[in-house]
N, CA, C and O of each residue as an XYZ file, in Angstrom:
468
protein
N     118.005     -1.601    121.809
C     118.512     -0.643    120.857
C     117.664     -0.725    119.593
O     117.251     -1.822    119.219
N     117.392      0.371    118.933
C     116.210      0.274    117.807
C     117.314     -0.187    116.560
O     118.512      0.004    116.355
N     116.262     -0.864    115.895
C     117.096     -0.710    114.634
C     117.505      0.284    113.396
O     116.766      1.141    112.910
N     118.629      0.028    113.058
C     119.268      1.011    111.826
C     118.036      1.220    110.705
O     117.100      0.425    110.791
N     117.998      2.008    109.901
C     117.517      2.138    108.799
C     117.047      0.992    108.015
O     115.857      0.683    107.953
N     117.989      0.364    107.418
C     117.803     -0.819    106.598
C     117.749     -2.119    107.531
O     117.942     -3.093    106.803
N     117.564     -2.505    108.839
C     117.521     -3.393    109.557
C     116.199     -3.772    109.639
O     115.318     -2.924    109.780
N     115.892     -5.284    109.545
C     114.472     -5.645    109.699
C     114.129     -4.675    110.925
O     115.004     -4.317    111.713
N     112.848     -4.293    111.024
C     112.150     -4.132    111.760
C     110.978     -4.776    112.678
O     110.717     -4.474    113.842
N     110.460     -5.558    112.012
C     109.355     -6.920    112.108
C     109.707     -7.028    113.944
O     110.779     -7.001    114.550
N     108.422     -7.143    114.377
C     108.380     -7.404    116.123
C     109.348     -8.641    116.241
O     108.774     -9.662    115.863
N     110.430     -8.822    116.585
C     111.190    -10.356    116.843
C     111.985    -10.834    116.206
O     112.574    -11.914    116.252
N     112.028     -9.662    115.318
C     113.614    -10.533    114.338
C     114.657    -10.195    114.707
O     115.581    -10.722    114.089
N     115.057     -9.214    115.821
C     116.003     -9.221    116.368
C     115.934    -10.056    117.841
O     116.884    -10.111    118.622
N     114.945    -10.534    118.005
C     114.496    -11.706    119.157
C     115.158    -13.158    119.076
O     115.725    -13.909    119.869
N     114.734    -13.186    117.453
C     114.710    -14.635    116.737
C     116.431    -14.715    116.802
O     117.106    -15.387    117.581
N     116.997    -13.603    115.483
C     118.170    -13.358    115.281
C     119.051    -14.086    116.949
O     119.703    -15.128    117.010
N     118.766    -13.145    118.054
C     119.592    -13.446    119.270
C     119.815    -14.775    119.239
O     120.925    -15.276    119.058
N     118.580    -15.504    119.445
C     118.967    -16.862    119.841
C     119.259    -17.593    118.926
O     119.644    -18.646    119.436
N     119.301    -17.653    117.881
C     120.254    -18.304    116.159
C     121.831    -17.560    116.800
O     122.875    -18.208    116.728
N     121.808    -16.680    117.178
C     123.366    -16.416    117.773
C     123.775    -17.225    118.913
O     124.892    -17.741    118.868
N     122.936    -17.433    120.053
C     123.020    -17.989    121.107
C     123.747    -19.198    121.169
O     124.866    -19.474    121.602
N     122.649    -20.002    120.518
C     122.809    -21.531    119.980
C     123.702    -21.992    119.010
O     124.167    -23.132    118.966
N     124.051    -20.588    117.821
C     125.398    -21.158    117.249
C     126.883    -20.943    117.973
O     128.009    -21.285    117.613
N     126.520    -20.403    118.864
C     127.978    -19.837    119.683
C     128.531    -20.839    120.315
O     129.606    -20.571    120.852
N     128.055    -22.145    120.449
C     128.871    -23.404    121.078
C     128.763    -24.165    119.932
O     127.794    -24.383    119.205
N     130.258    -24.646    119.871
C     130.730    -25.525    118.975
C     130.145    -26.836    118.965
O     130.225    -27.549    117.965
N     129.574    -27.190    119.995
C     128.851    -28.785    119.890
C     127.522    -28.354    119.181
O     127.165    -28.811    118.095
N     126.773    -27.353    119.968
C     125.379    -27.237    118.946
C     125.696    -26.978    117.501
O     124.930    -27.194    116.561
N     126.639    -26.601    117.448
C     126.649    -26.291    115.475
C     126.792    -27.603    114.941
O     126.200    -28.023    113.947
N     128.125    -28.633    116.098
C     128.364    -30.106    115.135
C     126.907    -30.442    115.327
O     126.612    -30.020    114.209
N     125.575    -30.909    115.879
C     124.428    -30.987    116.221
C     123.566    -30.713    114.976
O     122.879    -31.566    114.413
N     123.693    -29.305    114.579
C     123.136    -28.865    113.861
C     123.742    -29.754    112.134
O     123.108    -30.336    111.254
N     124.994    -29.496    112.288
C     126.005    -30.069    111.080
C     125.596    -31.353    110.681
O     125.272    -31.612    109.522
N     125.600    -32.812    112.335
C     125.137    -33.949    111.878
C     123.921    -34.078    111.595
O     123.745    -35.007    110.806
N     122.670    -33.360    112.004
C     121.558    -33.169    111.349
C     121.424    -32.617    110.044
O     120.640    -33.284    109.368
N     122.044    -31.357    109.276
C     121.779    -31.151    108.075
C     122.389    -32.568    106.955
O     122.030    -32.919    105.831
N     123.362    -33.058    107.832
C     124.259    -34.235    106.872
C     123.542    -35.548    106.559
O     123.505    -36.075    105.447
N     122.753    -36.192    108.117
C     122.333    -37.494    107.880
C     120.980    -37.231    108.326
O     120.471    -38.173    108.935
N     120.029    -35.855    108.134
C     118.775    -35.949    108.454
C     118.026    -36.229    110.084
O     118.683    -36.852    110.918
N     116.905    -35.817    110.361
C     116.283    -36.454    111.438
C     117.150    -37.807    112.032
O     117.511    -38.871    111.528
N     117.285    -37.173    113.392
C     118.312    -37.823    114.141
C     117.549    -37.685    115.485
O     116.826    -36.715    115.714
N     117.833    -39.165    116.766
C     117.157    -39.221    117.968
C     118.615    -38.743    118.508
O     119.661    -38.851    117.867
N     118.473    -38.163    119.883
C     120.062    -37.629    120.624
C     120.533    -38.937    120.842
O     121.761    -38.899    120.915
N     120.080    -40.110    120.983
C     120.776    -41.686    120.908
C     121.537    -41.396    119.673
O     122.760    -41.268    119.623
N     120.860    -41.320    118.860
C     121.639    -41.345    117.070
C     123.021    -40.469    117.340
O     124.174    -40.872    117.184
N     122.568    -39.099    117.811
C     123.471    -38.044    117.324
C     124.866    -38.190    118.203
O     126.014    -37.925    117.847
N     124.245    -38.846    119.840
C     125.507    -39.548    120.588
C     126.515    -40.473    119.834
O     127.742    -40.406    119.769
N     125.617    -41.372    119.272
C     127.010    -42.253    118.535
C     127.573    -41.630    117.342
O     128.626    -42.110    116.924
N     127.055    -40.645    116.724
C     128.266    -39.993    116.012
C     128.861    -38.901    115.910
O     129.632    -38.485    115.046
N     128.326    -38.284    117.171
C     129.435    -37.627    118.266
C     129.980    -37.491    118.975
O     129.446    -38.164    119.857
N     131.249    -36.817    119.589
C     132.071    -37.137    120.803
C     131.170    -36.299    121.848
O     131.620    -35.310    122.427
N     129.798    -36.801    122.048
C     129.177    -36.058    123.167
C     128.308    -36.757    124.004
O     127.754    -37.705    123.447
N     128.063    -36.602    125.008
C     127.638    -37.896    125.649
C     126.203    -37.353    124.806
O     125.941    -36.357    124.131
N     125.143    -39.059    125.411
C     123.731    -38.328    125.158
C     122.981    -37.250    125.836
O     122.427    -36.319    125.251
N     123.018    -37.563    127.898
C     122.976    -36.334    128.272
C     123.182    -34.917    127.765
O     122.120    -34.361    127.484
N     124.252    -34.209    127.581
C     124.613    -33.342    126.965
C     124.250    -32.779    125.555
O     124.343    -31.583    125.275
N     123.746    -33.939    124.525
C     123.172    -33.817    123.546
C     121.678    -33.290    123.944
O     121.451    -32.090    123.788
N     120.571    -34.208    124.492
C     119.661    -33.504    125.051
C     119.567    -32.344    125.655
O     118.406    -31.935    125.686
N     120.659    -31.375    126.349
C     120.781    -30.265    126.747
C     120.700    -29.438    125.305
O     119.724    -28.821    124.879
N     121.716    -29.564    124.814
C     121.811    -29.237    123.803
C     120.872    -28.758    122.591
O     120.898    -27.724    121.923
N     120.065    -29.839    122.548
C     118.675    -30.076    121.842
C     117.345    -29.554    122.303
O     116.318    -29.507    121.626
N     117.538    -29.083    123.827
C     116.695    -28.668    124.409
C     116.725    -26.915    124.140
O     115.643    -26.332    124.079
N     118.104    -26.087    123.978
C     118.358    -25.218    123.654
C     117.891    -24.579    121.940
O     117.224    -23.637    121.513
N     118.801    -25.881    121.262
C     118.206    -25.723    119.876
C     116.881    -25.801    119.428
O     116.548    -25.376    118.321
N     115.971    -26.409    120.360
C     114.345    -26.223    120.089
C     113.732    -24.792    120.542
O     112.833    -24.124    120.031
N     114.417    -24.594    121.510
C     113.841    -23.079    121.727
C     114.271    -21.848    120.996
O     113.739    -20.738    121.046
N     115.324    -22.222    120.307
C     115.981    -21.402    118.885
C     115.113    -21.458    118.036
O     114.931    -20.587    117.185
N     114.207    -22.899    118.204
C     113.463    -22.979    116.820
C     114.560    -23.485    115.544
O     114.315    -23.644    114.348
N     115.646    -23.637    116.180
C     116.150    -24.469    115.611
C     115.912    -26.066    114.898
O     116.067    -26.402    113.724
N     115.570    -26.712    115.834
C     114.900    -27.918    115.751
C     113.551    -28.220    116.401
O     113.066    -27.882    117.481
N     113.070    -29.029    115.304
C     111.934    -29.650    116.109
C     111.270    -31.097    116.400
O     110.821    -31.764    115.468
N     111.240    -31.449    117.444
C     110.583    -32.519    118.286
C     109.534    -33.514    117.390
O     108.338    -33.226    117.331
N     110.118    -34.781    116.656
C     108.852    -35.438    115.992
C     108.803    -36.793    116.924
O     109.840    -37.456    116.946
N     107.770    -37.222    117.634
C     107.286    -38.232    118.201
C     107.093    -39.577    117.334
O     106.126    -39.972    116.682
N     107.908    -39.934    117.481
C     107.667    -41.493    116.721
C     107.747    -42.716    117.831
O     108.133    -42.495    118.978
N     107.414    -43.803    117.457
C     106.843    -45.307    117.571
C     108.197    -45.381    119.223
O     109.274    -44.832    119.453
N     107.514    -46.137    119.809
C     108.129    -46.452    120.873
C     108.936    -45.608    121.514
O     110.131    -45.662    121.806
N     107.665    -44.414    121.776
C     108.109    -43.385    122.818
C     109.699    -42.457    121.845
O     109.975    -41.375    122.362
N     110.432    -42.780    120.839
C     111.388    -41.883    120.088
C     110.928    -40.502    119.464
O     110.026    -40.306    118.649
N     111.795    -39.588    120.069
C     111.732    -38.519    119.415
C     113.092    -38.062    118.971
O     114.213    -37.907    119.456
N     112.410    -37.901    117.704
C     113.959    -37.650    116.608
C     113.325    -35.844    116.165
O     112.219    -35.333    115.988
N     114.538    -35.445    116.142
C     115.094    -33.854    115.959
C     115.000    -33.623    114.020
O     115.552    -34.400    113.241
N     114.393    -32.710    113.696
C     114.274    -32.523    112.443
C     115.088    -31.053    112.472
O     114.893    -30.340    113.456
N     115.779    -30.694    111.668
C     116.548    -29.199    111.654
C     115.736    -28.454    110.906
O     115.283    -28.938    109.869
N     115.410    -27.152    111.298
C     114.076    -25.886    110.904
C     115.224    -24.877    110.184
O     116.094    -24.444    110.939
N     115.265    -24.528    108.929
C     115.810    -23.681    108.555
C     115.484    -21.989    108.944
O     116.433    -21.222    109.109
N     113.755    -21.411    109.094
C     113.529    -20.792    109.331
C     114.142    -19.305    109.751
O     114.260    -18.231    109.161
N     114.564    -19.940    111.457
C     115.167    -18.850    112.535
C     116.595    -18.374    111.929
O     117.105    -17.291    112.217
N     117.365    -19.643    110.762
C     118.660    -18.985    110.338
C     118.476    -18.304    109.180
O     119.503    -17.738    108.805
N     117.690    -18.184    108.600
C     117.252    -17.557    107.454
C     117.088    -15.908    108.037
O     117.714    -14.884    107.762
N     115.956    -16.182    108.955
C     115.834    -14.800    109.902
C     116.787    -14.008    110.405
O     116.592    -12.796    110.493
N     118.011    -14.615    110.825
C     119.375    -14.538    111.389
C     120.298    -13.742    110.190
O     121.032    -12.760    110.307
N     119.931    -14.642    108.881
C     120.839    -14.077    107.912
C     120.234    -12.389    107.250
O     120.837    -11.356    106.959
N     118.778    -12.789    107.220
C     118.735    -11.585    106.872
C     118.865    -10.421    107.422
O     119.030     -9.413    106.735
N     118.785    -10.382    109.363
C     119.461     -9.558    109.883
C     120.224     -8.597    109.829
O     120.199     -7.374    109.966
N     121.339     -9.897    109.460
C     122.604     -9.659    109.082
C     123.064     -9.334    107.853
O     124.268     -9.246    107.612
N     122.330     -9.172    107.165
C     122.165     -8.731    105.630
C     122.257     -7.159    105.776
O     123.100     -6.437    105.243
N     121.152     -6.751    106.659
C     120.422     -5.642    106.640
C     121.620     -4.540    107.119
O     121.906     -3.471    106.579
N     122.454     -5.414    108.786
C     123.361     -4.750    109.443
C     124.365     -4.264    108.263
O     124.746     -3.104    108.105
N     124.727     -5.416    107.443
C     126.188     -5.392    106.766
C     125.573     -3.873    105.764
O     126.331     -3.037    105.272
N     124.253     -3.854    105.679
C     124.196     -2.593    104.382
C     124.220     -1.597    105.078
O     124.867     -0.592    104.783
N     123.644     -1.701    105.925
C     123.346      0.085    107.108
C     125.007      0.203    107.294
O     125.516      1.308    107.103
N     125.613     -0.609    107.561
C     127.296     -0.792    107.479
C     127.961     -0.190    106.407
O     128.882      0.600    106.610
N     127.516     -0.543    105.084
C     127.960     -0.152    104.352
C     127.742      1.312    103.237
O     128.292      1.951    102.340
N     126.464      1.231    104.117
C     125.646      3.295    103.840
C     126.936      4.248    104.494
O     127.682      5.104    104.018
N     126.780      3.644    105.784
C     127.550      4.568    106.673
C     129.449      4.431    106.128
O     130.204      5.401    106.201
N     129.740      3.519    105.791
C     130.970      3.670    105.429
C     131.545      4.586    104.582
O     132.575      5.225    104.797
N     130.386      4.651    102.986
C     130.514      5.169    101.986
C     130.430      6.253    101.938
O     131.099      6.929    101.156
N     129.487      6.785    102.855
C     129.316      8.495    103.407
C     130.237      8.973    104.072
O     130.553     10.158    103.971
N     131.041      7.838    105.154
C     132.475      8.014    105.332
C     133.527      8.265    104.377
O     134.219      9.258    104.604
N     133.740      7.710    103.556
C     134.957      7.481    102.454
C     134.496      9.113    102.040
O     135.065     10.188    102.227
N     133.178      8.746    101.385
C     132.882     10.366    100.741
C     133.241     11.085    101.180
O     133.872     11.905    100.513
N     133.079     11.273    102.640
C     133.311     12.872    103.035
C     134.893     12.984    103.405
O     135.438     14.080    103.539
N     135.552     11.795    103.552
C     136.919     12.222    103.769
C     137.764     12.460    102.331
O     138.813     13.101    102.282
N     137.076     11.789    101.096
C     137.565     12.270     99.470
C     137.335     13.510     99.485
O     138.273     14.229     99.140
N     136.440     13.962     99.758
C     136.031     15.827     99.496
C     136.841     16.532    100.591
O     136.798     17.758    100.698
């Protein structure tokens, strides 16, 4: 579907946008996301013990949120890779959604208008 008027247009920001929806739509990837903005770069060992999630499942998890571009993969000392959180793709997401809420709110006002007259 093309975009509205005031909706980014840019090749992929409604690409990007999707999967920032995708990945926030389960409640464990957001706590994921949550214990990373709170206590920083975290290994899915880390993020297991201070969540009710196994580690398996965290790595699923993490595997999703990297392809969001959500997070990204830093290689450290004895084979650990700890998850850094990318603000980027939600930024992209918000402004989206910026754009929707105004094309939203063009069309409303031209509504109201024409039913005042």
């Amino acid at each position: 579907m093309p975009p509205e008027s005031g909706t980014p247009s840019a090749p992929g920001v409604e690409a990007v946008a999707e999967q920032v929806f995708v990945a926030l739509a389960d409640p464990s990837r957001r706590n994921i996301l949550a214990a990373l903005a709170a206590g920083g770069p975290a290994t899915a060992t880390d993020l297991a013990n201070r969540l009710p999630i196994t580690r398996q499942a965290i790595a699923k998890h993490l595997t999703l949120l990297s392809e969001a571009g959500l997070v990204t993969a830093e290689h450290g000392e004895r084979r650990r890779v700890r998850f850094r959180l990318q603000s980027a793709p939600m930024q992209v997401a918000q402004q989206f959604l910026a754009a929707m809420a105004r094309d939203w709110d063009t069309n409303l006002d031209a509504l109201r208008n024409h039913l005042d007259s």
